[in-house]
C-alpha positions, 0 to 999 in steps of 0.5 A: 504456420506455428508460433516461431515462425509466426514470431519471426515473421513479426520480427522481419515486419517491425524491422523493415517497417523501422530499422532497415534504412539504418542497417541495410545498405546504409548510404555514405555518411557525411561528415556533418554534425546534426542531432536529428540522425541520432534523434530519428534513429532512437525513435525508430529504435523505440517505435521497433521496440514498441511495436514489435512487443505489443505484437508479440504479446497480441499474438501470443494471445490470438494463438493460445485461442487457435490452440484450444480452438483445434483442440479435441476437448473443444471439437467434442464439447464446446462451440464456437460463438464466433470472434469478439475483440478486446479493445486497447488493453492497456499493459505495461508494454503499451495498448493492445487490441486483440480478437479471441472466440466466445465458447459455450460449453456443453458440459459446463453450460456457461459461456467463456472466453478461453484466452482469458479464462486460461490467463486469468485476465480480469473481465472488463478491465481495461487495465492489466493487473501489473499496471494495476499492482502499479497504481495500488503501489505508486497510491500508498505515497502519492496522490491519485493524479500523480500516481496516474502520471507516474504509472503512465511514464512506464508504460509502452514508449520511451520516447512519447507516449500517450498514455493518460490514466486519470486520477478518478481511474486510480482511485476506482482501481485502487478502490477495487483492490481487496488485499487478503493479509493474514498476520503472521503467527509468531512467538517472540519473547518479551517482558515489556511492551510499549503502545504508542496511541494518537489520532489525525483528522482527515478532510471528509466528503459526504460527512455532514461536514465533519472531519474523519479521525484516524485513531492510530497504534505504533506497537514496539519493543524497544528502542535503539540509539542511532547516533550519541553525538551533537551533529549541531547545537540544537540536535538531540540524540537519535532512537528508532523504534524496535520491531515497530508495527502500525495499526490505523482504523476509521471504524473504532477497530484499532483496539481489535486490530492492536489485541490480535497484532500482540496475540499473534506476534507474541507470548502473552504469558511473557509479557510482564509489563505493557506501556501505553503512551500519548496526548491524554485524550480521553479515548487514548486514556480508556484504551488501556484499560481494556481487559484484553491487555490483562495478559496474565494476573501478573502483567503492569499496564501503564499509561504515561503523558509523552514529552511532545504534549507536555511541552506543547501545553506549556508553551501554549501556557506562557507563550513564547514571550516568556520563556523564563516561566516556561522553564520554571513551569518544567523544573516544577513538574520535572521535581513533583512539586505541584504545589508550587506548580498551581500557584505560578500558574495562578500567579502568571494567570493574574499577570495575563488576564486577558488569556486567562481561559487558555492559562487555565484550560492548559493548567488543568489538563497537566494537573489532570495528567500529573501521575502520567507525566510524573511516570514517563520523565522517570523512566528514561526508557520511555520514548514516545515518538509519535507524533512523527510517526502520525506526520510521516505516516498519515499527514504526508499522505492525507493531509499535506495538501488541501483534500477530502475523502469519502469513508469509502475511499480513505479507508482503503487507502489508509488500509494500503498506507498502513500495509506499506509501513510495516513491510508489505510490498504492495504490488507483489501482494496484488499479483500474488493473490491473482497467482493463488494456486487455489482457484476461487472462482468456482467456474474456473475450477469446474472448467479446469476440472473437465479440462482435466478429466478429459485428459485423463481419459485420453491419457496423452499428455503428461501432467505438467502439460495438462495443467498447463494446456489441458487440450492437444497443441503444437504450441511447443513443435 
């Protein structure tokens, strides 16, 4: 029987098993409501579906194996250790068990089965790479357990279905995934730079109870006005970010990663002036001073103090009780007088004792970071948005709900996160390094290469077909 007549087969099966009542010799209908005969046929619709697929896909699999089994290459060099069954492989259209023979061939030495040498399926996986390119896309914006639950509503039927991938399963997939980018190598030409540079803390596992930092970078060129209207009273104008792109890292690579975006993305010898902006951390003040940022002699470093820090200090300063010395606080460091800056703040600290360290504390980290400030709110090309990046790109991930992460495991996650902000299709990144045309496990290559050869020799084939099927088939009769 070759394979249509084996697919045909299978369809006259499912269609008897779950169709035929409805559309052969179908009895007189009465005229009577009830939903169950709409419910029972769909059902059916989807039990036919569901299964006829499911052994599609078994069969196609069983026959690429009776293919290499009959084939010359196989009959004069290898051997047949008999039928092992994968059991409940998990794909996109349901579970599947399947049987295939385990060869050894003589030439090679080494053990294989063809069915999953020739479709490159994972060894001991008992999911198939699209599901899991699924759960690697769904962890980038959920959590493990709902990535599971929302990947197994995809898979197999529509009407019920059993499927359950657990949330420690996602994680181990997810784990596994070793994503192979390289940056694009550009050339834009621009005279400014800007740098935006804040942290997030993580709950931790196995951590001496300590928090892991995510340092991160938003680099960018320019930003662009969205709307210049007052949607309502308290509504402000609306910029995004030019050709934005993120960095992130737990292991102190964040300057290394930033160094090779701009090296890789433009023409450092433009470049006349780069601009970092932030909280004033100390690890965020000394970050420019790298000299990897020293382009050209001729380049201007900058750092500046974003407006979200600086008005956060001060309201933690007076408090929202007095909102009269906030506002005298501002106007004093929108005109640069610090002077008179010093002695409000003492006076409020005299006024208000009893908070007199957080007075003082706030006081000194403005005073400590009045140059930066002073340089971002006369320069109205200056925007720091930051903070919202961190929210949305970090907390709404790691922090919203009560977790905590081995090093291990944030790293890559955050690694995936930091992909699928700046444009990366992570699912069509999992599949296509599986696709790679260069085969990287050296006995497939060797395997592939005597399939080859031998074909060659028999010159029989034509070369799509030896590529494809490098043994005599009448898989296409």
């Amino acid at each position: 029987m070759n394979i249509i007549s084996y697919f045909n087969q299978i369809l006259e099966e499912n269609f008897n098993n779950y169709l035929k009542k409805y559309f052969n010799k179908l009895s007189y209908c009465g005229k009577t409501s009830s939903f169950s005969n709409y419910f029972e046929f769909i059902n059916d619709l989807d039990n036919f579906s569901d299964s006829f697929v499911k052994n599609i896909i078994k069969g196609y699999f069983e026959y690429i194996d009776d293919c290499f089994f009959n084939s010359s290459y196989r009959k004069k060099y290898c051997k047949s250790n008999g039928f092992y069954v994968r059991k409940n492989y998990v794909t996109l259209f349901g579970e599947i068990t399947f049987k295939r023979r385990y060869y050894y061939d003589n030439k090679t030495k080494e053990w294989f089965f063809f069915t999953d040498l020739f479709l490159g399926l994972p060894k001991r996986k008992h999911f198939d790479p699209f599901v899991c390119a699924d759960i690697c896309e769904y962890a980038t914006s959920n959590s493990y357990s709902k990535t599971g639950k929302l990947v197994a509503e995809k898979i197999g039927k529509r009407t019920s279905n059993n499927i359950n991938i657990s949330r420690a399963t996602s994680r181990n997939i997810v784990i596994a995934f070793n994503p192979n980018i390289e940056l694009e190598k550009e050339q834009r030409r621009i005279e400014r730079l800007f740098v935006m540079l804040d942290e997030k803390f993580v709950g931790s596992q196995f951590n001496n109870g300590e928090d892991h930092m995510i340092k991160s970078a938003v680099v960018f060129e320019n930003t662009e006005l969205v709307y210049k209207f007052k949607k309502k009273e308290s509504s402000v104008d609306r910029y995004k970010l030019v050709n934005s792109h993120v960095c992130a890292s737990i292991d102190d690579n964040l300057l290394t990663d930033t160094v090779d975006y701009i090296y890789n993305t433009y023409d450092i010898d433009k470049i006349k002036e780069i601009i970092f902006m932030g909280d004033c951390a100390k690890w965020i003040k000394n970050f420019p001073k790298s000299h990897w940022f020293n382009f050209t002699s001729k380049t201007k470093v900058k750092f500046a103090m974003d407006g979200f820090h600086f008005s956060q200090a001060l309201q933690l300063l007076t408090t929202q009780k007095f909102k009269d010395v906030y506002n005298a606080l501002f106007d004093l460091v929108k005109n640069n007088n610090k002077e008179n800056f010093i002695l409000l703040c003492n006076q409020f600290k005299d006024l208000n004792p009893e908070r007199s360290e957080t007075i003082e504390n706030k006081t000194n980290y403005i005073l400590n970071n009045w140059k930066e400030r002073q340089l971002y709110q006369n320069n109205p090309y200056m925007k720091c948005s930051m903070e919202s990046h961190i929210s949305h790109i970090f907390a709404d991930l790691f922090t919203s709900r009560p977790k905590a992460y081995s090093k291990k495991g944030l790293r890559k996650l955050l690694e995936l996160r930091v992909l699928k902000t700046n444009g990366t299709n992570i699912k069509q990144l999992y599949l296509q390094q599986l696709i790679n045309p260069n085969i990287t496990s050296t006995f497939q290559k060797e395997k592939i290469n005597k399939l080859k050869e031998f074909n060659q020799k028999e010159n029989k084939y034509n070369i799509t077909h030896k590529i494809l099927f490098p043994y005599k088939t009448n898989l296409y009769n």
